[in-house]
C-alpha positions in Angstrom: -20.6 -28.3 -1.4 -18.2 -28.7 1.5 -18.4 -27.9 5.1 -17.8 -24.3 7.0 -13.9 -24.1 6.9 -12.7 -25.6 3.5 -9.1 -26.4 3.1 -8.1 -23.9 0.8 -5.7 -26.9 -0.9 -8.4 -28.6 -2.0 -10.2 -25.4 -3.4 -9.6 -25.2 -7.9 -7.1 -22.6 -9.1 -9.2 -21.8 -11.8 -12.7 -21.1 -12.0 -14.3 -22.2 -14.8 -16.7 -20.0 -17.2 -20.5 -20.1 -17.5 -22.6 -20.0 -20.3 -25.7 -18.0 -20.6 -28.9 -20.4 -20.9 -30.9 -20.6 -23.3 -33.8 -18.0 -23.6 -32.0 -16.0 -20.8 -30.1 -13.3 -22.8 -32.6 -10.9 -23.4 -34.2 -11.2 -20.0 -30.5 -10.6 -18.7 -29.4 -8.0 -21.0 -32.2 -5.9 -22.4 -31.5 -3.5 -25.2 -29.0 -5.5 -27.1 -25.5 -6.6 -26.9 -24.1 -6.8 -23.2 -27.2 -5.0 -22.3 -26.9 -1.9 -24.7 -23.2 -1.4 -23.0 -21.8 0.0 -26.5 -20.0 3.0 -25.3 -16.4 2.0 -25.6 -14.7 4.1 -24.1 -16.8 5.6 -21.1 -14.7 8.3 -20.6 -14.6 11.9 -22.1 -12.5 13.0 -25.1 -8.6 12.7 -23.9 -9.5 11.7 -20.2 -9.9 14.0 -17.6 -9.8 14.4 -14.2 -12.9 16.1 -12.2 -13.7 17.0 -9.0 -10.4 17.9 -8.3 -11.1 19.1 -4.9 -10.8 16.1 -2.9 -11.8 17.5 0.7 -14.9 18.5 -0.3 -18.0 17.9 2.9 -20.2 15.3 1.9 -23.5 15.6 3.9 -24.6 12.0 2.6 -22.4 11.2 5.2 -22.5 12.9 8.4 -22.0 10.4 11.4 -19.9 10.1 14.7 -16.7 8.9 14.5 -14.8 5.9 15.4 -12.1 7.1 17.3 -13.4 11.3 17.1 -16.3 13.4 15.6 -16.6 15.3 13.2 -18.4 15.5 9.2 -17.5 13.0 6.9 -16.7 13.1 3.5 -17.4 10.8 0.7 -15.8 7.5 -0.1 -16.4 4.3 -1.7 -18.1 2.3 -0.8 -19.6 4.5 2.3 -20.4 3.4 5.8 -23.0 4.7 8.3 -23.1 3.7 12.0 -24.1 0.1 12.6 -24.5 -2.8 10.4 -28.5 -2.9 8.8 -29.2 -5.8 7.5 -30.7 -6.3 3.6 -33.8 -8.1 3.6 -33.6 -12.1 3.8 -32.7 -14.1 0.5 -34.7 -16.6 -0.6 -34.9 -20.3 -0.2 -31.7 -21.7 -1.8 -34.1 -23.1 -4.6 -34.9 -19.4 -5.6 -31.2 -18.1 -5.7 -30.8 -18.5 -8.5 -33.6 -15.6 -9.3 -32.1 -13.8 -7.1 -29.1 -13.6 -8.8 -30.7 -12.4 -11.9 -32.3 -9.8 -10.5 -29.0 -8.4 -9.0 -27.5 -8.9 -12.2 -30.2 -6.7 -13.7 -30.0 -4.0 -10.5 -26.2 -4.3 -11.6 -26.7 -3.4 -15.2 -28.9 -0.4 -14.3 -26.8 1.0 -12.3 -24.1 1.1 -14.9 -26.0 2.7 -17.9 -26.7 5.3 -15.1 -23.0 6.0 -14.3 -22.1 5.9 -18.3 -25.1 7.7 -19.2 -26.5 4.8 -21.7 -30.1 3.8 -22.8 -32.2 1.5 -22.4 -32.4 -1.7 -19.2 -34.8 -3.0 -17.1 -38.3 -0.9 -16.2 -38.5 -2.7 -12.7 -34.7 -1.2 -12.5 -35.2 2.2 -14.1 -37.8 3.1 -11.4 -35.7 1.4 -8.5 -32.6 3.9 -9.5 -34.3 6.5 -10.2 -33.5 8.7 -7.6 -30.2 7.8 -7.9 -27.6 11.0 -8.5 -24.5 10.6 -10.4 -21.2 11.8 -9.5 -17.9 11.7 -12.0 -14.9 11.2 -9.7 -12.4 9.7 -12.3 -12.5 10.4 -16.4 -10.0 9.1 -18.1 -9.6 6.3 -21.1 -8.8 3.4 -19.5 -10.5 4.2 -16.4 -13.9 5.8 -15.0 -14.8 6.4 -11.1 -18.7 7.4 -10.5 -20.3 7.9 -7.0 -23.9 7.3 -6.9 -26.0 9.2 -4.4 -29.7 8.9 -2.9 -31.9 10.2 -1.0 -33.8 7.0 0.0 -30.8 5.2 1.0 -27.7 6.4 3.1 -25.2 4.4 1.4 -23.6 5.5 -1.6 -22.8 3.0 -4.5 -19.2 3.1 -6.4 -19.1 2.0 -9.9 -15.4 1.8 -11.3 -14.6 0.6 -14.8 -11.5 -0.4 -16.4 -9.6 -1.7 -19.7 -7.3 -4.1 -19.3 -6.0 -5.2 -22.8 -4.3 -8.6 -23.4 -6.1 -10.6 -20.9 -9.0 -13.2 -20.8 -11.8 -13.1 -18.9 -11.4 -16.8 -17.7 -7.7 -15.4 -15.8 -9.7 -12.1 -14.4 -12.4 -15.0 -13.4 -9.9 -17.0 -11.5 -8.0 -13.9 -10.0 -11.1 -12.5 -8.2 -12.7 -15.6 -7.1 -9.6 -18.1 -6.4 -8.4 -17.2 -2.6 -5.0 -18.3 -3.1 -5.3 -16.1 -6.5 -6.6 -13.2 -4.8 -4.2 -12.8 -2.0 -1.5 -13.6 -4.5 -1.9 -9.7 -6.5 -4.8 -8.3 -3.7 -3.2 -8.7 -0.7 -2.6 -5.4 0.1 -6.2 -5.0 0.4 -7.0 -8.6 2.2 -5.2 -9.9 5.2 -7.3 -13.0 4.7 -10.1 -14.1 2.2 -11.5 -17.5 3.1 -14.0 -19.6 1.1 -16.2 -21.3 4.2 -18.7 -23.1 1.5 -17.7 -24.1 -1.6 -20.3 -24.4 -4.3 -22.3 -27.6 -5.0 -21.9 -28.7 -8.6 -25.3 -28.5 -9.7 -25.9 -24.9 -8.5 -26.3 -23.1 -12.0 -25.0 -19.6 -10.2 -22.5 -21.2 -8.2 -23.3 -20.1 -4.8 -20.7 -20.4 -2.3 -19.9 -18.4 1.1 -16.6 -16.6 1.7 -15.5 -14.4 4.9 -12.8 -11.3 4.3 -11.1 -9.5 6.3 -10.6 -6.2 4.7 -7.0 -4.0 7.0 -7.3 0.0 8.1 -4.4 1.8 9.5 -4.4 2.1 13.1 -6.2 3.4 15.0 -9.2 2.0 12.8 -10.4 -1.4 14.0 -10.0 -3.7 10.4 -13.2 -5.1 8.8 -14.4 -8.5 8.2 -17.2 -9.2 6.2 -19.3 -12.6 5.6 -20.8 -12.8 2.2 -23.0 -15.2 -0.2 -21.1 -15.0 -3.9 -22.8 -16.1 -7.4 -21.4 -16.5 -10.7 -23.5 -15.9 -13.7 -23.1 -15.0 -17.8 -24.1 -11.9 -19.1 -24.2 -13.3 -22.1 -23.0 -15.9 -25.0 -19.9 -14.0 -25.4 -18.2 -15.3 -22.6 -18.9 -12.3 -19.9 -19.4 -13.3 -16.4 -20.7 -12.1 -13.5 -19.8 -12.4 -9.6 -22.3 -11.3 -7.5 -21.6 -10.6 -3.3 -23.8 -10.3 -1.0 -23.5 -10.2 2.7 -25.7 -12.3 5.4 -25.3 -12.8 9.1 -24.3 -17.1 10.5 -22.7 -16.9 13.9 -22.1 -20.7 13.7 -20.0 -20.2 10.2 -17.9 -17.3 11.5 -18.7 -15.7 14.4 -17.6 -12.0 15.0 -14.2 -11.0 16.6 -13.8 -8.9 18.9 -11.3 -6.6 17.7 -13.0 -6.2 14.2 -15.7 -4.4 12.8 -18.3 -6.7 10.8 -19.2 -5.1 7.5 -22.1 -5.6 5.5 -22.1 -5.3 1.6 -25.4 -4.4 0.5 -24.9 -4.9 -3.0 -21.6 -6.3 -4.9 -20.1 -7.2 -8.4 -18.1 -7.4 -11.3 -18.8 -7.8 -14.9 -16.8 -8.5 -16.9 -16.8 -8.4 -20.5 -14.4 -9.7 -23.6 -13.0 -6.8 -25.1 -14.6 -6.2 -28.9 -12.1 -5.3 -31.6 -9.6 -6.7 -30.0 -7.7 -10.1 -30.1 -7.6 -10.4 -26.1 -8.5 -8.2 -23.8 -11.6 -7.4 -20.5 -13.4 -4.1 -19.4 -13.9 -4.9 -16.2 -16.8 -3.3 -14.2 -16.7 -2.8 -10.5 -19.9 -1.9 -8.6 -19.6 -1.5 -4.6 -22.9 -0.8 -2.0 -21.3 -1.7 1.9 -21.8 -0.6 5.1 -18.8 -0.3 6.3 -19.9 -0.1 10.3 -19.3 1.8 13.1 -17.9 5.2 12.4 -14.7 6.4 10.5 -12.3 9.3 12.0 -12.7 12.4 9.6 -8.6 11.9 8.7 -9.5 8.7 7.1 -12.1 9.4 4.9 -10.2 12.4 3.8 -7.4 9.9 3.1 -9.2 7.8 1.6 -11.1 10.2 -0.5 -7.6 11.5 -2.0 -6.3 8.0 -2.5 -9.8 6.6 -4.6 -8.3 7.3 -8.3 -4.9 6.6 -7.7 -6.2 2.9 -6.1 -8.3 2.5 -8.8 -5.9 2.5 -10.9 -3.8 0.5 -9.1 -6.6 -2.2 -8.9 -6.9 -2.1 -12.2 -3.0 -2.8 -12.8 -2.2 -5.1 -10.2 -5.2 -7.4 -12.0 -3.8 -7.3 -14.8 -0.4 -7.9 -14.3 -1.8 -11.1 -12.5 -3.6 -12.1 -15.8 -1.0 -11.8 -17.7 1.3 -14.3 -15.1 -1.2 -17.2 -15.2 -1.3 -16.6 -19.2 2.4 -16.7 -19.4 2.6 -19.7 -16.7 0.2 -21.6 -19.1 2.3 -21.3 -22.0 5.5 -22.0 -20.3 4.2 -25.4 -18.9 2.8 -26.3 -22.3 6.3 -25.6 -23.8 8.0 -27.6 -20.9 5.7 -30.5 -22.1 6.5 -30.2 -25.7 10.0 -29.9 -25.0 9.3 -33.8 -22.3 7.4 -35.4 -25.7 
């Protein structure tokens, strides 16, 4: 892998699929096909909106203010004061069991949200306590908050369809910085790979730091994470695993941000079946956001989740479809050369 501050030049445009090894379907996906993910739709009959009461007081997430006081109301991903660490990773040489077991947590948590059968014992029992709330029905797009009581921060699972694109250019779009900032950049003003990935690391593992913008008067967030790529299975579907860990001497904090920590992160991301071309995309979100959020902006943000999850949604695949269409216009410019 390279040293702490890669040149983002020398970094690939596209980042290559894994394949599932042998043996390790079943233990990834239990329960069949994509790990029993066979709803295909997720949504309710004609798509619906619920919860339409956006202001609603969430007392999940009571907590003092950064810049006032006052209650809280529910976002995604949702922040308490001060950053708490997870507990430690393994050695390197156990990553990559790590990973799996994210993966797995992963998987769980969406059967949950989509109300499916079957996954992981060791999973079912982690999250069980874990209550489910349907922000966002529609066809093409589903927004669940899930709640405990054992643990302050709430989890966000959002799942989309994005028809006519290929999992290899949703690959490249979320991982590639250059990619990223390209069609993300409203979200982003800077996304960094510190570490790239050593060759022979089955998963991938490399180190990136974000910086995540708020509107003033919020101090913006930055957040240092681990990420792993793994298959889901022999289809093609991937998935990109985050999670946050704390290295003063790869990026130390600034002063005028607020360090985040992501608890749990990822996206799976699965070839459309039935369908010539095409990815749902599964988003699944756990961070502490830290420090403490003015009341105005969770209420802002609260009414703004479904539209930008839509957006997201969009705005990746429009980005898709440009590297498809770049592709086929340089292979035409080099017919036309020959």
């Amino acid at each position: 892998g390279g040293g702490a501050g890669g040149d983002e030049e020398s970094l690939p445009d596209e980042y290559a699929l894994l394949e599932t090894p042998r043996g390790g379907r079943n233990a990834i996906a239990k329960g069949g096909r994509h790990g029993a993910i066979v709803d295909s739709t997720g949504g309710s009959p004609g798509g619906r909106f619920e919860d339409e009461d956006l202001d609603f007081y969430d007392a999940y997430s009571e907590a003092e203010d950064e810049v006032g006081s006052g209650p809280r109301v529910g976002f995604w991903p949702l922040p308490r004061v001060g950053v708490s660490p997870a507990r430690p990773l393994p050695p390197r040489a156990g990553r990559a069991d790590e990973a799996q077991k994210k993966l797995r947590t992963l998987l769980d948590i969406e059967r949950r949200c989509r109300g499916l059968a079957g996954g992981d014992n060791d999973c079912n029992a982690e999250n069980a306590s874990l209550q489910v709330e349907k922000v966002l029905m529609e066809d093409a797009a589903q927004l669940w908050f899930c709640h405990s009581q054992a643990c302050p921060f709430v989890i966000g699972c959002l799942r989309c369809v994005l028809p006519g694109i290929s999992v290899q250019d949703a690959v490249t779009s979320i991982q590639c910085p250059r990619q990223r900032m390209a069609w993300d950049g409203d979200s982003f003003s800077s996304f960094e790979v510190l570490r790239e990935h050593d060759p022979m690391d089955e998963t991938r593992e490399d180190i990136v730091f974000t910086v995540m913008t708020a509107p003033s008067p919020v101090s913006d967030r930055e957040i240092l994470q681990y990420r792993w790529q793994v298959s889901i299975s022999d289809d093609g579907a991937q998935a990109l695993l985050m999670q946050s860990f704390e290295d003063e001497s790869l990026r130390s904090s600034h002063p005028k941000r607020v360090r985040a920590f992501t608890h749990l992160s990822g996206y799976l991301l699965r070839p459309l079946q039935g369908q010539e071309n095409g990815v749902e995309a599964v988003v699944i979100s756990q961070c502490d956001l830290g420090g403490g959020l003015p009341s105005w902006f969770q209420n802002m943000a609260r009414r703004l989740a479904k539209r930008r999850c839509l957006a997201w949604g969009q705005k990746l695949r429009a980005h898709c479809s440009t590297l498809a269409q770049a592709r086929a216009d340089a292979v035409d410019r080099s017919a036309t050369a020959s």
